[in-house]
PDB file of N, CA, C and O in Angstrom:
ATOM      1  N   UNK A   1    -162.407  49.402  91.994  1.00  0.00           N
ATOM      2  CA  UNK A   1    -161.414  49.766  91.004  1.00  0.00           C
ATOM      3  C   UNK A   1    -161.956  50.884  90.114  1.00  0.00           C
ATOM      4  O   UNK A   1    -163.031  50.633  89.570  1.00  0.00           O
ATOM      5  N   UNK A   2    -161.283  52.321  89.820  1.00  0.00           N
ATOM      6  CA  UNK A   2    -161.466  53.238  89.233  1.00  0.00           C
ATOM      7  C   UNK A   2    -161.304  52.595  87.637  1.00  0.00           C
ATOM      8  O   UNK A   2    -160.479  51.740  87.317  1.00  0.00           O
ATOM      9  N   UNK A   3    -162.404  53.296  86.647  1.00  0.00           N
ATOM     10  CA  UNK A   3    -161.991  52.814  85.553  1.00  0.00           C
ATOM     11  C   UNK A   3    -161.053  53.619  84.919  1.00  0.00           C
ATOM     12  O   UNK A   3    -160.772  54.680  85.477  1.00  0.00           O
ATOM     13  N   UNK A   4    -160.356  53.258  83.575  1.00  0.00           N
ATOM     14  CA  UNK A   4    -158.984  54.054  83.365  1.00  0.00           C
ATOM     15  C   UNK A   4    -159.629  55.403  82.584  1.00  0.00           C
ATOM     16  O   UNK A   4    -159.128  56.527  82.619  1.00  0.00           O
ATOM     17  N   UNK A   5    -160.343  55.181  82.171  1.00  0.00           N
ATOM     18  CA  UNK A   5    -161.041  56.112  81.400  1.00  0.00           C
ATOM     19  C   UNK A   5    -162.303  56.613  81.330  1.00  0.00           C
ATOM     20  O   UNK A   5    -163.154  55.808  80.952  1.00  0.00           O
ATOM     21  N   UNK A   6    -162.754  57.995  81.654  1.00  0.00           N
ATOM     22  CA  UNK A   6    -164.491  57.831  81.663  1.00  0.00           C
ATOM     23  C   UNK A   6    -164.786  59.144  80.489  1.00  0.00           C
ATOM     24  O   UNK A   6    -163.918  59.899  80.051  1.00  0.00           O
ATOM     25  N   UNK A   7    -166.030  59.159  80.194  1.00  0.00           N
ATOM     26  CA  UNK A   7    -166.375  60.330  79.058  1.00  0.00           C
ATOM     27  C   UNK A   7    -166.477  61.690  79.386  1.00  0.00           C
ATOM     28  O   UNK A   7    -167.490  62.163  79.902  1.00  0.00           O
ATOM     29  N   UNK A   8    -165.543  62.297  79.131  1.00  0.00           N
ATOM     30  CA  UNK A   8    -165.551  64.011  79.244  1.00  0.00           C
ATOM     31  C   UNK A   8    -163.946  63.360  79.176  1.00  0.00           C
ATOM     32  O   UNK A   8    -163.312  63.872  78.253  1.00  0.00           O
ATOM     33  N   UNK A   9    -163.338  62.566  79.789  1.00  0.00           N
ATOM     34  CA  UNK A   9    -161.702  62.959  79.579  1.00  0.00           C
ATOM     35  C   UNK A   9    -160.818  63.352  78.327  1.00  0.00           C
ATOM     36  O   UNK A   9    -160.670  62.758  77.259  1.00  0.00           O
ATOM     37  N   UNK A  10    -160.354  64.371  78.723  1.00  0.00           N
ATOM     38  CA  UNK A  10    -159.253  64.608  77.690  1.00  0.00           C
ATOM     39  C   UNK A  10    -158.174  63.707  77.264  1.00  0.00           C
ATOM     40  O   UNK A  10    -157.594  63.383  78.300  1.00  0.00           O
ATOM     41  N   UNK A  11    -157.651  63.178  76.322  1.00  0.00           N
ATOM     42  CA  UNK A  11    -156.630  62.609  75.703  1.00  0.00           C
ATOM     43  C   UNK A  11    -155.661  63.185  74.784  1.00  0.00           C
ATOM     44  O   UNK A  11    -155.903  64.285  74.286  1.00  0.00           O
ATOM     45  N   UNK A  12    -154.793  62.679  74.560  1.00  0.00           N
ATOM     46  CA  UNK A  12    -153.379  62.890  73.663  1.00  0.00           C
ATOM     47  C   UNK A  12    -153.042  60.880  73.288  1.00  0.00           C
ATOM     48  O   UNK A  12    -152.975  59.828  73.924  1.00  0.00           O
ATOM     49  N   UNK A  13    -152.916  61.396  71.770  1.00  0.00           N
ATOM     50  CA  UNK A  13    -152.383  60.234  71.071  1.00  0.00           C
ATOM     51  C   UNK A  13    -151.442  60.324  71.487  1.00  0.00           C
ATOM     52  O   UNK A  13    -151.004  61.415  71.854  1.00  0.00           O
ATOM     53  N   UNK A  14    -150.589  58.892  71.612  1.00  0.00           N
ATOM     54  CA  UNK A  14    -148.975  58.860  71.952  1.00  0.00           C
ATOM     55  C   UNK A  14    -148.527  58.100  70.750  1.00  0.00           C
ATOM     56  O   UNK A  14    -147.687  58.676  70.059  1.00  0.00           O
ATOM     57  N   UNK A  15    -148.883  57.039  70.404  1.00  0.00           N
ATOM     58  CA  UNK A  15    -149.161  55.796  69.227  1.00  0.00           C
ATOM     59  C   UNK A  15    -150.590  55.512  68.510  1.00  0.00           C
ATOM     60  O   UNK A  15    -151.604  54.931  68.897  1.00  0.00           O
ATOM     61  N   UNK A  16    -150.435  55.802  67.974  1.00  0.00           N
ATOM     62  CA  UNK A  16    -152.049  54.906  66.519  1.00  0.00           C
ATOM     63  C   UNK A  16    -151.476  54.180  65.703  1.00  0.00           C
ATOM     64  O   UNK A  16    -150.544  54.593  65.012  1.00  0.00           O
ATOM     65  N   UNK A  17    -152.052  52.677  65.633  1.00  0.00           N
ATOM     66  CA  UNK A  17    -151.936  51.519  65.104  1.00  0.00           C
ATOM     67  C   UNK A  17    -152.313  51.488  63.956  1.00  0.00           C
ATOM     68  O   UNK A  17    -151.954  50.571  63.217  1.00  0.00           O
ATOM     69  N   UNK A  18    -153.137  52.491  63.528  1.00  0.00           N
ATOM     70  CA  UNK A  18    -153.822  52.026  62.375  1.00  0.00           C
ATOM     71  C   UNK A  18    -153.447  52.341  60.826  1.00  0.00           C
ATOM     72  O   UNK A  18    -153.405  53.363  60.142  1.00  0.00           O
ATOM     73  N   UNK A  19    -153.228  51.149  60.639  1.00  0.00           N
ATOM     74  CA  UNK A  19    -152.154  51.232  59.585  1.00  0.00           C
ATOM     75  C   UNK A  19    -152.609  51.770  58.293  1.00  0.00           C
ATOM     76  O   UNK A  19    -151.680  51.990  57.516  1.00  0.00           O
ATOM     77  N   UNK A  20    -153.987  52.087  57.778  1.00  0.00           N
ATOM     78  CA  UNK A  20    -154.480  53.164  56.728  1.00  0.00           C
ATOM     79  C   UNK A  20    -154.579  54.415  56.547  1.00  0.00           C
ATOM     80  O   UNK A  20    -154.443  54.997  55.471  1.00  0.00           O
ATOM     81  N   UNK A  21    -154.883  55.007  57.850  1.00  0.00           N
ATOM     82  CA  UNK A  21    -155.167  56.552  57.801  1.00  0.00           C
ATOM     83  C   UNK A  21    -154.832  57.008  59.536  1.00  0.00           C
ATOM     84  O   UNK A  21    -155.731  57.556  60.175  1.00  0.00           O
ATOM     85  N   UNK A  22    -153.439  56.713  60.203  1.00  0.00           N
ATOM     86  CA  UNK A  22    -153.307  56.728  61.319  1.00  0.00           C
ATOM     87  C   UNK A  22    -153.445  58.139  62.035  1.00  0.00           C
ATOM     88  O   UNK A  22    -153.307  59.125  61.312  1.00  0.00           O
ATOM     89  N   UNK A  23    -153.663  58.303  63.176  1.00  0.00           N
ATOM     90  CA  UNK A  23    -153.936  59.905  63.918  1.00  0.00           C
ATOM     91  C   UNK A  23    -152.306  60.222  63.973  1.00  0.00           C
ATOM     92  O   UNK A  23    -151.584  59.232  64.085  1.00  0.00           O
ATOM     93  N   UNK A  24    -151.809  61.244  63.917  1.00  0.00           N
ATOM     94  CA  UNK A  24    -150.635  61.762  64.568  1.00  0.00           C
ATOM     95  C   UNK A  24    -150.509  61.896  65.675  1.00  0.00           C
ATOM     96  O   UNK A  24    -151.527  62.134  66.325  1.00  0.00           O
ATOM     97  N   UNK A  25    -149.027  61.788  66.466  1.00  0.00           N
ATOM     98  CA  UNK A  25    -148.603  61.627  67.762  1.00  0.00           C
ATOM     99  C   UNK A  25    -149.623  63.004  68.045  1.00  0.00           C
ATOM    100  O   UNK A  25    -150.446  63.315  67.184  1.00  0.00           O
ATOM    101  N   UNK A  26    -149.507  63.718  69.198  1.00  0.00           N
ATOM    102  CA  UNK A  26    -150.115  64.493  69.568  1.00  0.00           C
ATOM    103  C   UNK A  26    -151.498  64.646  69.386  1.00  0.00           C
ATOM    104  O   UNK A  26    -152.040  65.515  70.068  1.00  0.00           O
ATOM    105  N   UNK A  27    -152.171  64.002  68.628  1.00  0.00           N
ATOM    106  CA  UNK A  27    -153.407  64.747  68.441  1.00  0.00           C
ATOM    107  C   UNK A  27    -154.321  64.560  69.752  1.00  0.00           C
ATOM    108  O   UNK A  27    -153.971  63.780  70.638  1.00  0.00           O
ATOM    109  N   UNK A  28    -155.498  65.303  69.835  1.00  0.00           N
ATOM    110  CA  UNK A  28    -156.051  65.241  70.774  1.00  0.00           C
ATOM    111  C   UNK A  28    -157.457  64.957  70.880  1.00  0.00           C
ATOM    112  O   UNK A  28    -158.089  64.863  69.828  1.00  0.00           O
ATOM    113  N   UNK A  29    -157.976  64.824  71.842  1.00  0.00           N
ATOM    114  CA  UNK A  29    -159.728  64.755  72.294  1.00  0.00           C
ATOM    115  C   UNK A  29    -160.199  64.343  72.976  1.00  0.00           C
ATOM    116  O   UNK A  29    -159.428  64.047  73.888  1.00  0.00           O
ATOM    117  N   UNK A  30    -161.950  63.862  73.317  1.00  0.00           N
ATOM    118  CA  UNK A  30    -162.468  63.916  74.438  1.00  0.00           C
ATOM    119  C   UNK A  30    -163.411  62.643  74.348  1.00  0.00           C
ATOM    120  O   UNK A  30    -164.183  62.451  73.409  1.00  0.00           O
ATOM    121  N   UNK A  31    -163.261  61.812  75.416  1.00  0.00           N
ATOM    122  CA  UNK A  31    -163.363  60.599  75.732  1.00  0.00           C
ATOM    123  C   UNK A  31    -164.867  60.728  75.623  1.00  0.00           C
ATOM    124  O   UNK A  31    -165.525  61.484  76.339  1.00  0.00           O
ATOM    125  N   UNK A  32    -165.593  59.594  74.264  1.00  0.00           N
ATOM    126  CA  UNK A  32    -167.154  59.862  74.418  1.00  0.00           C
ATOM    127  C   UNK A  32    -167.501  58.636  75.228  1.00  0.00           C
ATOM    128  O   UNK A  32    -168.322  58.658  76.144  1.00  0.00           O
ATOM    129  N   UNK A  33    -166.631  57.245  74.727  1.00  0.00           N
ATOM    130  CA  UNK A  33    -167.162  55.653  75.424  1.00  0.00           C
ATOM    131  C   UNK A  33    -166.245  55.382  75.370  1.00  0.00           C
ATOM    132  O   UNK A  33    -165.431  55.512  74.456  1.00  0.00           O
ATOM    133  N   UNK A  34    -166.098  54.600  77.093  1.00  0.00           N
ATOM    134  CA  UNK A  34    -164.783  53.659  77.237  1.00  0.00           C
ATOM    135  C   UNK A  34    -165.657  51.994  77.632  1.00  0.00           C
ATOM    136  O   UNK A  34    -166.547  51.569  78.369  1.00  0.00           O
ATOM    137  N   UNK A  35    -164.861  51.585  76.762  1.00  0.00           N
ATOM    138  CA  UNK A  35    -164.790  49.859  76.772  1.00  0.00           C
ATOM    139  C   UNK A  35    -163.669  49.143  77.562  1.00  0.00           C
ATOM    140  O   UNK A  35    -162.627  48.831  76.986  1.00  0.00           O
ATOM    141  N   UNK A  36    -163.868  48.877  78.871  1.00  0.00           N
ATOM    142  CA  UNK A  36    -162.492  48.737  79.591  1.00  0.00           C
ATOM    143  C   UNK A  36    -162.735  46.701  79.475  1.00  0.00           C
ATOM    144  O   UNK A  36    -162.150  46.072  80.357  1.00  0.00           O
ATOM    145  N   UNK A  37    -163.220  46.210  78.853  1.00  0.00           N
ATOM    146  CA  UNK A  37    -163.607  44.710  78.473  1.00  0.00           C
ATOM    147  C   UNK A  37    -161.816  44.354  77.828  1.00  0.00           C
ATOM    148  O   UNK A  37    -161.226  44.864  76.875  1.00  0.00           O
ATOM    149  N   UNK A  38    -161.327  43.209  78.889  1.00  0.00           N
ATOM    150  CA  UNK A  38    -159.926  42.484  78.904  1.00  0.00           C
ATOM    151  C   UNK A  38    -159.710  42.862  77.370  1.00  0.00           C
ATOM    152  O   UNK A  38    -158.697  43.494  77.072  1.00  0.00           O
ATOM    153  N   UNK A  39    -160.538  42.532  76.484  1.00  0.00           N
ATOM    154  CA  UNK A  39    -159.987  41.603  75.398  1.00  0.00           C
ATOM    155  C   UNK A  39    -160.155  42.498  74.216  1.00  0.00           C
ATOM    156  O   UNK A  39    -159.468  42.286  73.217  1.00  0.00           O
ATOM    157  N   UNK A  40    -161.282  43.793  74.257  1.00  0.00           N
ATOM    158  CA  UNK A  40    -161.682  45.178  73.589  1.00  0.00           C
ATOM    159  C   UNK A  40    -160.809  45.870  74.103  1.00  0.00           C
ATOM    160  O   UNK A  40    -159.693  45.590  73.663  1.00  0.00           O
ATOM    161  N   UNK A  41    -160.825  46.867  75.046  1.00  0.00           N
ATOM    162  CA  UNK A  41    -160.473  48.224  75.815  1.00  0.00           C
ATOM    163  C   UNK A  41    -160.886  49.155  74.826  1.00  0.00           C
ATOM    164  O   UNK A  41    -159.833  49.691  74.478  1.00  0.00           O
ATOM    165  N   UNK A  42    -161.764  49.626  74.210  1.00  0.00           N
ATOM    166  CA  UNK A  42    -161.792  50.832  73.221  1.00  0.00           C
ATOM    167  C   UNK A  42    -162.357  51.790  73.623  1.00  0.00           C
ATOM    168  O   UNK A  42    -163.334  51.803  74.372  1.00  0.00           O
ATOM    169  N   UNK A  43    -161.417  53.285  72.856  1.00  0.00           N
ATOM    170  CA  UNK A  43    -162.094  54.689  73.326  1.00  0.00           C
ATOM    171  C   UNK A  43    -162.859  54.632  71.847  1.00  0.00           C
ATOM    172  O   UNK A  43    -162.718  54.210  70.699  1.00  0.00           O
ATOM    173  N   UNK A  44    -163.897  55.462  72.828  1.00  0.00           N
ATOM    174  CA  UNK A  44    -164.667  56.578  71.254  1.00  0.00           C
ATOM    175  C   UNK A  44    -164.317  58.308  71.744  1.00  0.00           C
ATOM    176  O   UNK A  44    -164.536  59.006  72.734  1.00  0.00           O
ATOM    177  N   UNK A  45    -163.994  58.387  71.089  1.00  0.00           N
ATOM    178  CA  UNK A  45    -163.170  59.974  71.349  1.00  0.00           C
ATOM    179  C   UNK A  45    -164.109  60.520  70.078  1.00  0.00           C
ATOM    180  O   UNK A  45    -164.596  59.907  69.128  1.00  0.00           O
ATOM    181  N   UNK A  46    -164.163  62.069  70.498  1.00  0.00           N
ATOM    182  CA  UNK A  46    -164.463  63.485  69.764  1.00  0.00           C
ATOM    183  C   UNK A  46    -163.242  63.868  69.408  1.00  0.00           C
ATOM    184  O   UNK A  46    -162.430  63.911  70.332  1.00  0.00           O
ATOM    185  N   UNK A  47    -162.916  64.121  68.490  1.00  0.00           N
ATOM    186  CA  UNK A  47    -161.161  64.533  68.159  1.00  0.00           C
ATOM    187  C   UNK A  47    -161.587  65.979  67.625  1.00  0.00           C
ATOM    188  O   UNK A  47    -162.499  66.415  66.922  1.00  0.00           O
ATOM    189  N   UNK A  48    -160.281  66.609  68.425  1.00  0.00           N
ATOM    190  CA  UNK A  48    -160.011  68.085  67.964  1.00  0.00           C
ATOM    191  C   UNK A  48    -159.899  68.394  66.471  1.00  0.00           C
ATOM    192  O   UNK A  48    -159.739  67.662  65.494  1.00  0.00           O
ATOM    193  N   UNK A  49    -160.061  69.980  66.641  1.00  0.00           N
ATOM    194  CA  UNK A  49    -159.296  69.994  64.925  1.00  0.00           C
ATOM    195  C   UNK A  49    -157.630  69.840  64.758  1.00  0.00           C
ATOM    196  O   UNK A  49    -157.009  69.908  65.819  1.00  0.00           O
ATOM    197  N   UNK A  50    -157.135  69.713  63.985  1.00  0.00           N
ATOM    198  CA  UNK A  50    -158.020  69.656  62.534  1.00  0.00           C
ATOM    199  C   UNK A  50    -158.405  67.683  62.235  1.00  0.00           C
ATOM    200  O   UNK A  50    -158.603  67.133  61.151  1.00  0.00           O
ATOM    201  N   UNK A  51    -158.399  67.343  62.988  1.00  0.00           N
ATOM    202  CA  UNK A  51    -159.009  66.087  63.305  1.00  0.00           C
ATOM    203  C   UNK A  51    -160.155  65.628  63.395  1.00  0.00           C
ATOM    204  O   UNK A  51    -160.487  64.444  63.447  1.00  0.00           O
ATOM    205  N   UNK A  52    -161.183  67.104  63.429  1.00  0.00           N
ATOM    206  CA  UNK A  52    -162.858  66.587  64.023  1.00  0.00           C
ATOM    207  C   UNK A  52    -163.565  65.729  63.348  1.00  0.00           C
ATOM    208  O   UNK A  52    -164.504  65.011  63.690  1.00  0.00           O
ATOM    209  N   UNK A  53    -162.786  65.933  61.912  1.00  0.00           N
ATOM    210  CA  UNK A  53    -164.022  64.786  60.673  1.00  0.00           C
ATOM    211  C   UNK A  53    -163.777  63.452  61.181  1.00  0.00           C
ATOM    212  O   UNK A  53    -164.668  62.635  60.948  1.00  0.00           O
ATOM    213  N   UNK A  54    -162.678  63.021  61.879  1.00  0.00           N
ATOM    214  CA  UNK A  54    -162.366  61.563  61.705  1.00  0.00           C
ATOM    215  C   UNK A  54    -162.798  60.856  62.499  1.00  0.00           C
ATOM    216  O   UNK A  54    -162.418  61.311  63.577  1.00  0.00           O
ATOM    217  N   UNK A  55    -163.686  59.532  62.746  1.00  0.00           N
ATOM    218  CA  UNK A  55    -164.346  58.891  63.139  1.00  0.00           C
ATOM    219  C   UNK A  55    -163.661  57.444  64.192  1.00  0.00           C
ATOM    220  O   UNK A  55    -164.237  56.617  64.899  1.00  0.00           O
ATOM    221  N   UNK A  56    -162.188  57.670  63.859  1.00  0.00           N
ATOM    222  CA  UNK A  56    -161.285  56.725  64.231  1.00  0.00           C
ATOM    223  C   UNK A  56    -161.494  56.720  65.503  1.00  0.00           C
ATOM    224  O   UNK A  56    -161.525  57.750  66.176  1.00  0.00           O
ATOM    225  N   UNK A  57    -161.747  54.911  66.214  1.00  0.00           N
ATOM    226  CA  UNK A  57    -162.106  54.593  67.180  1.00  0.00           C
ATOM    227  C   UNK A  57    -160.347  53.905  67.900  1.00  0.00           C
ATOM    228  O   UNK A  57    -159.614  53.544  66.979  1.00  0.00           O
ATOM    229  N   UNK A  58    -159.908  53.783  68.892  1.00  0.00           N
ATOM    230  CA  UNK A  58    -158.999  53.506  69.532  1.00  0.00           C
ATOM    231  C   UNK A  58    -158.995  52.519  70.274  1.00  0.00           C
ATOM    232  O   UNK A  58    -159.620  52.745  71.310  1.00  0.00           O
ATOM    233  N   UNK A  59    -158.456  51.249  70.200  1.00  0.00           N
ATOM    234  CA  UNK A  59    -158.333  49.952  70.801  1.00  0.00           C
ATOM    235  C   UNK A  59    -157.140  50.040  70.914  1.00  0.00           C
ATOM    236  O   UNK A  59    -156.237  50.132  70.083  1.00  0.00           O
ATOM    237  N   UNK A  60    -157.171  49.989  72.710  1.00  0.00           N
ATOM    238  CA  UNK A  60    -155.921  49.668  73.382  1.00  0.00           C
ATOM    239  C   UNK A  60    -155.282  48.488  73.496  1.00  0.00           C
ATOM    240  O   UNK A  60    -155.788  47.909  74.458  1.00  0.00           O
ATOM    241  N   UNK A  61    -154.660  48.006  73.143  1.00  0.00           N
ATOM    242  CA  UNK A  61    -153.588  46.882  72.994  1.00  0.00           C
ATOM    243  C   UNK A  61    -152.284  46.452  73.117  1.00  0.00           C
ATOM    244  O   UNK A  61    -151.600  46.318  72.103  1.00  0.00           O
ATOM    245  N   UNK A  62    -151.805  46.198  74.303  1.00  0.00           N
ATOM    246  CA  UNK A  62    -150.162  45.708  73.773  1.00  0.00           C
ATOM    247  C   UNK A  62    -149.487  45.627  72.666  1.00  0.00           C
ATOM    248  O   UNK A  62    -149.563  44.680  71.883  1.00  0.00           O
ATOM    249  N   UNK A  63    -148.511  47.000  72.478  1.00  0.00           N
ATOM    250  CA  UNK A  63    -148.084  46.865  71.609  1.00  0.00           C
ATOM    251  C   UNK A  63    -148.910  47.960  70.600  1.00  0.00           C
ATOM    252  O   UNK A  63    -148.398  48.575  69.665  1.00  0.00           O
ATOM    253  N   UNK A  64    -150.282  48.034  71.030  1.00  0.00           N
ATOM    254  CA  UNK A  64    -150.498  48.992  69.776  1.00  0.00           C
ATOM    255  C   UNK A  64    -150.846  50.167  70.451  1.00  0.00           C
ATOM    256  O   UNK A  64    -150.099  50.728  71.253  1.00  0.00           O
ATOM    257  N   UNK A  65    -152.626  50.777  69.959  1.00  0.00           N
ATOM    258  CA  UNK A  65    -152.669  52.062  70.440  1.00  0.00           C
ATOM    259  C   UNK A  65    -152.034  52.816  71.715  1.00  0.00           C
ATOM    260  O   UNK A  65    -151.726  52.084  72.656  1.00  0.00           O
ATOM    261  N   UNK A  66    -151.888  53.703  71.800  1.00  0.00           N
ATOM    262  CA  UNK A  66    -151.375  54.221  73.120  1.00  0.00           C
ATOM    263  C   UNK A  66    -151.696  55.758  73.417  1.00  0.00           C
ATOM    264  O   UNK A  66    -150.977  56.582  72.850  1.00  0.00           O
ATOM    265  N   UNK A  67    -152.764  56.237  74.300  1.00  0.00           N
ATOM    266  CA  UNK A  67    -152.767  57.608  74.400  1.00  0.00           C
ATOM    267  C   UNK A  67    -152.343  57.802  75.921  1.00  0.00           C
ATOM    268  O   UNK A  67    -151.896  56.869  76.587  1.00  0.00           O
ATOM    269  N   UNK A  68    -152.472  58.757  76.289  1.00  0.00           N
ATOM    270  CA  UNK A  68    -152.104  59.774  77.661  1.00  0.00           C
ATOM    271  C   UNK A  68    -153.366  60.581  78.200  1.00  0.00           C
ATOM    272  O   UNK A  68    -154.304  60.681  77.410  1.00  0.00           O
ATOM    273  N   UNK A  69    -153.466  61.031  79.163  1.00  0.00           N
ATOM    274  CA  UNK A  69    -154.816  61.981  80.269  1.00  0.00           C
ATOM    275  C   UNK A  69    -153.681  63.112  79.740  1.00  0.00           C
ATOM    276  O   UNK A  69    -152.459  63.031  79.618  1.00  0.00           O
ATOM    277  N   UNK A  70    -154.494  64.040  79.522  1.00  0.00           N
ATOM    278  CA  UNK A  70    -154.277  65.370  79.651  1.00  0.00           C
ATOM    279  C   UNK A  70    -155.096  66.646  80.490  1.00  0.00           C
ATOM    280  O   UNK A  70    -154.665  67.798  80.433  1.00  0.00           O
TER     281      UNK A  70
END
């Protein structure tokens, strides 16, 4: 089984969950660690500008985060 995500991939936010300081639809970046674990799934992404300061990590979840391969 291919994993869904590996590091160098490009992404696009579709949804961010996070209800304090959320990413905007579109934003973008580059897959540093994927956690494909049932119950985690989390990216660590490099985010573009004007995004680069932000440290926001991405847990995939039903219902919540949601990005795209670009």
């Amino acid at each position: 089984m291919e994993p869904e995500f590996s590091p160098g991939d490009r992404i696009r936010v579709v949804v961010c969950s996070d209800e304090h300081d959320p990413l905007p639809a579109g934003a973008t970046g580059t897959v540093t660690r994927w956690n494909p674990h049932p119950l985690i799934r989390q990216l660590g992404i490099d985010w573009d500008a004007p995004h680069a300061h932000r440290q926001l990590m991405l847990t995939l979840v039903a219902g919540g985060d949601r990005v795209t391969r670009i």
